[in-house]
C-alpha positions in Angstrom: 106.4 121.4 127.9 107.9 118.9 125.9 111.1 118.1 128.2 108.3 117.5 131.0 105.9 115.6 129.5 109.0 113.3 128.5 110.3 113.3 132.1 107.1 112.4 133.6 106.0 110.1 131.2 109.8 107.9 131.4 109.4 108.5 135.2 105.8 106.6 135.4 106.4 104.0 132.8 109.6 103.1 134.8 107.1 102.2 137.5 104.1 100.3 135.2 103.3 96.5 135.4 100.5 97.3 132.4 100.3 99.9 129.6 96.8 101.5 130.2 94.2 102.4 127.6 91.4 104.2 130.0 92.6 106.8 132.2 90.1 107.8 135.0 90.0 111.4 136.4 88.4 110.9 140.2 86.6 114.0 141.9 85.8 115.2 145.3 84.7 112.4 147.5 84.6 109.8 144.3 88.5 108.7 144.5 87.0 105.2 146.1 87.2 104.1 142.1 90.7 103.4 142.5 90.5 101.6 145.4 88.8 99.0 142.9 92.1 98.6 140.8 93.7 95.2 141.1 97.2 95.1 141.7 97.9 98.4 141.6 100.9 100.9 141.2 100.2 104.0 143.1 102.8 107.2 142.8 102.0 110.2 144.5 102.1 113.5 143.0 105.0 114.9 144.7 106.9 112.2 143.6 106.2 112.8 139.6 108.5 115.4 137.4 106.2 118.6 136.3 102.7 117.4 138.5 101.7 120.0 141.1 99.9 119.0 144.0 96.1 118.4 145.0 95.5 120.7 148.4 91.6 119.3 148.2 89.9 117.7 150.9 88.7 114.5 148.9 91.4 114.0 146.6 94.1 111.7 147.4 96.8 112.9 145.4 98.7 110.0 143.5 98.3 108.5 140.5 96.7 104.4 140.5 97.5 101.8 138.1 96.9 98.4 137.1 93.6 96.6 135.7 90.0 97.1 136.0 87.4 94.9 134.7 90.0 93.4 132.9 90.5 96.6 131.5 94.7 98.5 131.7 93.5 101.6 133.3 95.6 104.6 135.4 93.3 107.0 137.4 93.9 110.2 138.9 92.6 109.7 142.7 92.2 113.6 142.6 92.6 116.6 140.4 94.0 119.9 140.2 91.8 122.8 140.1 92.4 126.7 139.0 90.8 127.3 142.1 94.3 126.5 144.2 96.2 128.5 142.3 97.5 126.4 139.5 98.1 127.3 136.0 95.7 125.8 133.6 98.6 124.1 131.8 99.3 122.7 134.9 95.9 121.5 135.7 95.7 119.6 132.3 99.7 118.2 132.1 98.0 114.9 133.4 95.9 114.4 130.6 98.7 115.0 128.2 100.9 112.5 130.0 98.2 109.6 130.1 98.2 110.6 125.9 102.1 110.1 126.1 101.6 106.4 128.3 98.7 105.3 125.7 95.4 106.4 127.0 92.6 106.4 124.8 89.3 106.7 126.2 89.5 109.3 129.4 86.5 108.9 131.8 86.1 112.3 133.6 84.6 112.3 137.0 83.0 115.2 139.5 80.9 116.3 142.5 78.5 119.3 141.0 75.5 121.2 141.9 72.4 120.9 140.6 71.2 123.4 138.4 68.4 121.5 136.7 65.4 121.5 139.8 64.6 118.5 138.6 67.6 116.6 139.9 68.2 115.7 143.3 71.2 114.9 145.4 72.7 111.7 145.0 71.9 111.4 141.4 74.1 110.4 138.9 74.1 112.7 135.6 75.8 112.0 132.1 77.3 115.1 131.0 76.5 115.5 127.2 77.8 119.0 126.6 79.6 121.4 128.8 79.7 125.6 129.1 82.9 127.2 129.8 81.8 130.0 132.3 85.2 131.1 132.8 87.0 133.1 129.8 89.9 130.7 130.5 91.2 128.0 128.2 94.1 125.8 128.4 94.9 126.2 125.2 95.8 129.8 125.0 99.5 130.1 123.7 101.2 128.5 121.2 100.3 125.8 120.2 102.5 122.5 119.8 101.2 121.1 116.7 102.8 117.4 117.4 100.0 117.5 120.1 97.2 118.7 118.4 95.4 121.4 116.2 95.7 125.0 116.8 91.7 125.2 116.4 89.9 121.9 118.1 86.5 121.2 117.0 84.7 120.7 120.5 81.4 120.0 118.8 81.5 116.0 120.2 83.6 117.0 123.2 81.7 114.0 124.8 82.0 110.5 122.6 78.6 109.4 121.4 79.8 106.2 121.4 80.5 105.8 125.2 77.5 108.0 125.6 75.4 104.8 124.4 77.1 102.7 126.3 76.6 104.3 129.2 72.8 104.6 128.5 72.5 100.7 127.8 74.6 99.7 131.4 72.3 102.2 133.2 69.3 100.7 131.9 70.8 97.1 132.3 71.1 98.4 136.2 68.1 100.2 136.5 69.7 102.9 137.2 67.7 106.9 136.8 70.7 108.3 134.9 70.2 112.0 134.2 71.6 113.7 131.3 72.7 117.2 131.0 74.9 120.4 130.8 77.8 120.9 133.0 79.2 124.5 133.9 82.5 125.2 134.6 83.3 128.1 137.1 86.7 128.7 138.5 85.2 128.8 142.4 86.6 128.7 144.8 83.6 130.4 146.0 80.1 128.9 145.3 77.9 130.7 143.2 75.3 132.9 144.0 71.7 132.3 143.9 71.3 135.1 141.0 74.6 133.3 139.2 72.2 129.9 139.5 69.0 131.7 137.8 71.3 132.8 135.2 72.6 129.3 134.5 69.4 128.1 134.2 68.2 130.0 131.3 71.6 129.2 129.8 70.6 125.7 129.4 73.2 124.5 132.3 72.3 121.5 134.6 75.0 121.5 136.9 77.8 123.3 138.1 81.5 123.0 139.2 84.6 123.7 139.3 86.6 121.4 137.0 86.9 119.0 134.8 86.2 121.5 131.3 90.3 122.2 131.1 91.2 118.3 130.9 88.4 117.8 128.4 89.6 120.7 125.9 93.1 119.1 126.6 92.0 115.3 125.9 89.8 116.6 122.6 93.4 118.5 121.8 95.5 115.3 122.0 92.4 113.0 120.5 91.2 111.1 123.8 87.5 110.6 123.6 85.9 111.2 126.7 83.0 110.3 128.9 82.1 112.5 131.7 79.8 111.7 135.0 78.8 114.0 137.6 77.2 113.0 140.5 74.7 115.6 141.8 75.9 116.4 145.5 73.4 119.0 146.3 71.2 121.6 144.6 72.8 124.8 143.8 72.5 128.3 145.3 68.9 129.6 146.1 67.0 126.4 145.2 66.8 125.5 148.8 67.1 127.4 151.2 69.9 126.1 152.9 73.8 127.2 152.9 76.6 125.0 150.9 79.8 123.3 152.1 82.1 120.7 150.8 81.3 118.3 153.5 78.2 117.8 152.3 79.8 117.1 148.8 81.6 114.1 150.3 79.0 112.8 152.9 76.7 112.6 149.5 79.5 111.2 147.4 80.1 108.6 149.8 76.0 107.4 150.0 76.0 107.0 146.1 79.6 104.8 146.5 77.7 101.2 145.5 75.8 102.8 142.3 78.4 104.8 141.0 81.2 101.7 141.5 78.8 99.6 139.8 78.0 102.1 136.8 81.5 102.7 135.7 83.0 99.4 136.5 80.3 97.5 134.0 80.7 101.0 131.7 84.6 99.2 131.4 83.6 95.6 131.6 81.5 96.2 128.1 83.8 98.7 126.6 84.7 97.9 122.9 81.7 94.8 123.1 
């Protein structure tokens, strides 16, 4: 992994007007982020040594740089899933080059279903702890210890610190944040209302099918993270209705102005 991760990380920084500090993983329908970035740098996928591919409807597929709220920052205008048939390592090499180029805060980003009947589509919910639903782990093999510990300690997985900060801009915008537990499943399927009821006693709020692997992997390498989801319809069984990913991004797309504005003044006041 090492030989890659220095291949990828020379081939990107060849291309960089800025050396970013925030790196910004964008999910299914909520790539629109990047579009934000001023002058930016954009390097597909295909293009960069050791990165697989995004096969997702939603996800763009390259790499954005340049500044945001004033802020160095290089997002991921889509993600890799386990779902397509990548590796885990693979998923997470990302988040181990934006270590390599100087990241230091990683803001994770998803479309999830509601777990939590108390949430409705369209909401925006801070993820404060996660469940890993999957008996999978990126971190299973040896481990590199110039990259981090051989036993992480996931007890903070998600920074207090930007957990407050996100609190105060919400309530500055007066915006209903929820708060709550995401579940990580490895889809591609969605689950089943009986899988949902189970969830619930659990203590999950919402469910998907990403963003736990790049968290473990950012904890690993010492990025503190913030993670969002945005609630794009209830899970299995809680109405009576079937699921499809079009309704993921047609939801996505009608929360674009508050979730825009709730991560770009979560930047403007980072470090205030």
């Amino acid at each position: 992994m090492s030989n890659q991760l220095n291949e990828a990380t020379t081939y990107i920084e060849y291309q960089l007007n800025n050396k970013p500090t925030v790196g910004l993983i964008l999910g299914s329908g909520l790539g629109m982020l990047a579009d934000e970035i001023e002058d930016p740098v954009k390097i597909k996928y295909d293009q960069i040594p050791g990165f697989p591919v995004s096969t997702v409807a939603g996800h763009a597929g390259q790499l954005v740089t340049g500044k945001l709220q004033g802020v160095d920052v290089i997002a991921m205008q889509g993600r890799f899933h386990y779902y397509e048939g990548h590796g885990l390592e693979a998923v997470t090499f990302p988040v181990r080059v934006m270590k390599q180029l100087g990241v230091q805060k990683l803001f994770v980003t998803n479309a999830a279903g509601g777990v939590n009947e108390s949430f409705n589509p369209g909401d925006l919910m801070l993820i404060t702890d996660h469940i890993n639903n999957t008996s999978q782990n990126p971190l299973i093999g040896p481990n590199d210890s110039t990259q981090g510990v051989r036993f992480p300690d996931m007890s903070t997985a998600y920074d207090r610190g930007l957990q407050r900060l996100a609190r105060g801009v919400a309530k500055d915008l007066d915006l209903d944040l929820k708060e709550g537990v995401y579940v990580w499943n490895t889809g591609p399927t969605y689950e089943t209302p009986a899988e949902i009821k189970m969830l619930q006693k659990v203590g999950g709020d919402a469910v998907g099918m990403s963003t736990v692997p790049e968290v473990i992997v950012a904890r690993h390498v010492g990025i503190d993270v913030l993670g969002i989801s945005c609630i794009s319809n209830m899970a299995a069984g809680i109405l009576d209705q079937p699921l499809n990913h079009e309704e993921v991004i047609e939801t996505t797309e009608k929360v674009r102005g508050a979730f825009l504005q709730f991560v770009k003044q979560i930047l403007a006041q980072l470090d205030s």
